[in-house]
C-alpha positions in Angstrom: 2.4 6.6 19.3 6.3 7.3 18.8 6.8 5.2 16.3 3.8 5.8 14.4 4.9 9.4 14.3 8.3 8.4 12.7 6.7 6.2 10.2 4.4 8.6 8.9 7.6 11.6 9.1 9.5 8.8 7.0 7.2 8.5 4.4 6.4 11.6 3.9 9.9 12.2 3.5 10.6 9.0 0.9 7.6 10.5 -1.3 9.1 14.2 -1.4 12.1 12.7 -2.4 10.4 10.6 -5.3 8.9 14.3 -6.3 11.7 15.7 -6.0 14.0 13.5 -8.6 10.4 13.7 -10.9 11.0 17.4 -11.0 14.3 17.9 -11.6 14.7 14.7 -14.5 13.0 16.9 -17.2 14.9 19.3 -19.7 13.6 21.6 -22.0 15.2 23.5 -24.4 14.0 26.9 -24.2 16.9 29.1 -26.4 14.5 28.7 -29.3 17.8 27.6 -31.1 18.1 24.2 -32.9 22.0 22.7 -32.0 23.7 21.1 -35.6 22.8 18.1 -36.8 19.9 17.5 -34.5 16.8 16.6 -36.1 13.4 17.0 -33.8 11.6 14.3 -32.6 7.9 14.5 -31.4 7.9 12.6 -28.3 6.5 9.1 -28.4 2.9 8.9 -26.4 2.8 7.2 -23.4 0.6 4.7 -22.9 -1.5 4.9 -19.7 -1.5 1.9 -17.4 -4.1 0.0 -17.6 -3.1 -3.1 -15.3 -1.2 -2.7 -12.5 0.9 -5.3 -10.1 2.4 -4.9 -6.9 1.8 -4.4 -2.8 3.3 -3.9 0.2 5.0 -6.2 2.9 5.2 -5.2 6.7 5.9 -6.3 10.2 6.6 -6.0 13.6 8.7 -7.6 16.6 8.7 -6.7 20.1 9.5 -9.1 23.3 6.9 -10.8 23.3 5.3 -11.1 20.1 6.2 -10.5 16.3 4.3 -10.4 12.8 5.1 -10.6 9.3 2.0 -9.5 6.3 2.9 -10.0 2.7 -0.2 -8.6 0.9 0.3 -8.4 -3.6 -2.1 -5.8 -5.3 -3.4 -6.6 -8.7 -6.2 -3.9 -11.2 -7.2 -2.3 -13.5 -8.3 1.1 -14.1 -11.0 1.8 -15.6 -10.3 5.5 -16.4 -7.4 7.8 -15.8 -9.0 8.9 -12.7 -10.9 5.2 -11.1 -8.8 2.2 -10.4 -10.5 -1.4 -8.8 -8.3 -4.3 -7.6 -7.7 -7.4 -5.2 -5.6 -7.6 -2.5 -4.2 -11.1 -1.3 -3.2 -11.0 2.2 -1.5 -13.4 4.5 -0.2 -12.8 8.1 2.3 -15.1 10.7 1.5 -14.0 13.9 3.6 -15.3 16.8 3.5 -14.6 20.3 4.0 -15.7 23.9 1.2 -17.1 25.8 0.6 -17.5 29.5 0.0 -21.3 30.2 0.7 -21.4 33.7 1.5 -19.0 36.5 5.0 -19.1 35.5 5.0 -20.7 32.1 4.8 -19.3 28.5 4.3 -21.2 25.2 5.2 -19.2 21.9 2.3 -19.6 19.4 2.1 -19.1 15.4 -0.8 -18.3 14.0 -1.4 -17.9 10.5 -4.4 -15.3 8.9 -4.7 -15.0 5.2 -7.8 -13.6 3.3 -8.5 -11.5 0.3 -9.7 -7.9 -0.8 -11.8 -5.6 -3.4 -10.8 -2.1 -3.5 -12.0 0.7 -5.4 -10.2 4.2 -5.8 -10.7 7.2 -7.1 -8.3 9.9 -7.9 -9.4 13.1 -6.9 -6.8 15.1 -7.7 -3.2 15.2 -8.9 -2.8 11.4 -6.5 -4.9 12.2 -4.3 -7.0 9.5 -4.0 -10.2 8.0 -2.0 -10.9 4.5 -1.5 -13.4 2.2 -0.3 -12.2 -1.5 0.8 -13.9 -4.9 1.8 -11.5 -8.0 3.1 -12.6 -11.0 4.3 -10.1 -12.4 6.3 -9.4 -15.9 7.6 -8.4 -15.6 11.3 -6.7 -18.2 13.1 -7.3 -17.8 16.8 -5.3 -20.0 19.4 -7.7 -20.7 21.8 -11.0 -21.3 19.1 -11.7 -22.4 15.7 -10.6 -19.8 12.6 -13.4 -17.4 11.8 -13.8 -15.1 8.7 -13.9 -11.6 9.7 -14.6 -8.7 7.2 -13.6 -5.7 7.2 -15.2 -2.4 5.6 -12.0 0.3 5.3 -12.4 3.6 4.1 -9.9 6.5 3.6 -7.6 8.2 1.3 -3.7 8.4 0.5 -1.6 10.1 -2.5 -0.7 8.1 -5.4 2.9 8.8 -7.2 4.2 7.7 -10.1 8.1 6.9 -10.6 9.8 6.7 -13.5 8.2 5.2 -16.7 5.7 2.5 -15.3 6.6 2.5 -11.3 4.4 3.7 -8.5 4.0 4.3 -5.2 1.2 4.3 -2.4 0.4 6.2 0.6 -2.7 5.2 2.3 -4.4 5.8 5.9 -7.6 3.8 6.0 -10.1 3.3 9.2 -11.9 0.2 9.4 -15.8 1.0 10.3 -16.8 -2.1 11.0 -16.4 -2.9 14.8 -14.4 -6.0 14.5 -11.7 -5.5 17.1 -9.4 -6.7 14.5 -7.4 -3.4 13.5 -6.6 -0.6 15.1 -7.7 2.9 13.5 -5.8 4.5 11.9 -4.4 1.6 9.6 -2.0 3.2 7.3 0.0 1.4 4.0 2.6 2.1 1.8 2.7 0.2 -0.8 4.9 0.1 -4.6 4.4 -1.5 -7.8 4.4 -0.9 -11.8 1.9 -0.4 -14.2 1.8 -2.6 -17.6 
């Protein structure tokens, strides 16, 4: 619970700091006086991002077992304010397993699977979304299985820079699959093109 206390304190910390250098990288001449020899411009529209690339990779270790997830993000949105996308997962799971009284065998496993997302921003990148995966789960002691998932939540949505984003997300999977614990939270970066 520690540690999920200091993940969620560091990014909410890494995305202050993103608003912060937002805030501050603007300058506005408000004198009302024009300098010499400077002609002015009109500012060049932006376009809005219409596809967008990216994801997130995580992991964990401990004594006795260890993961690594590598999960890319590809969309579109279809207006300013809804977004829909895939998510490509995969997953090495390794840990030890009791074979004996006294004897332990380390096992890999390896899960991979596939997402649709849809998400809507409610308000200044605040954001709901709704999530399917199906997900192909290797067990060690039975056949792999697909397993979906249903996830639902929300998470704030910031833009860095020109093109660049990034993704805070705490999603709860409803369907009772034993397969993630609730809360499931993501943080994820990418750009817009």
């Amino acid at each position: 619970m520690q540690k999920l206390r200091l993940l969620i304190s560091a990014t909410i910390v890494i995305l202050l700091c993103f608003s912060y250098t937002e805030a501050f990288s603007q300058y506005e001449n408000t004198s009302g006086q024009r300098q010499e020899g400077q002609v002015k411009k009109r500012p060049k529209p932006q376009r809005p991002m219409r596809f967008f690339a990216g994801g997130m990779i995580g992991g964990g270790w401990s004594t006795y077992s260890s993961y690594v997830e590598v999960s890319p993000i590809f969309g579109v949105s279809i207006t300013p304010a809804f977004q829909v996308g895939t998510r490509i997962t995969y997953i090495w799971n390794s840990y030890l397993y009791q074979t004996g009284p006294y004897t332990d065998e380390r096992v890999n496993l390896h899960h991979y699977g596939a997402s649709l997302f849809a998400r809507y921003i409610i308000f200044k990148g605040l954001f709901a979304q709704v999530e399917y995966e199906a997900l192909s789960y290797d067990w060690y002691y039975k056949e792999r299985e697909w397993i979906s998932s249903l996830f639902l939540g929300g998470g704030y949505f910031q833009q860095i820079g020109g093109r660049g984003f990034a993704s805070f997300a705490i999603l709860f999977n409803v369907l009772d699959n034993n397969l993630y614990s609730n809360p499931i939270i993501r943080i994820g970066f990418g750009a817009g093109f």
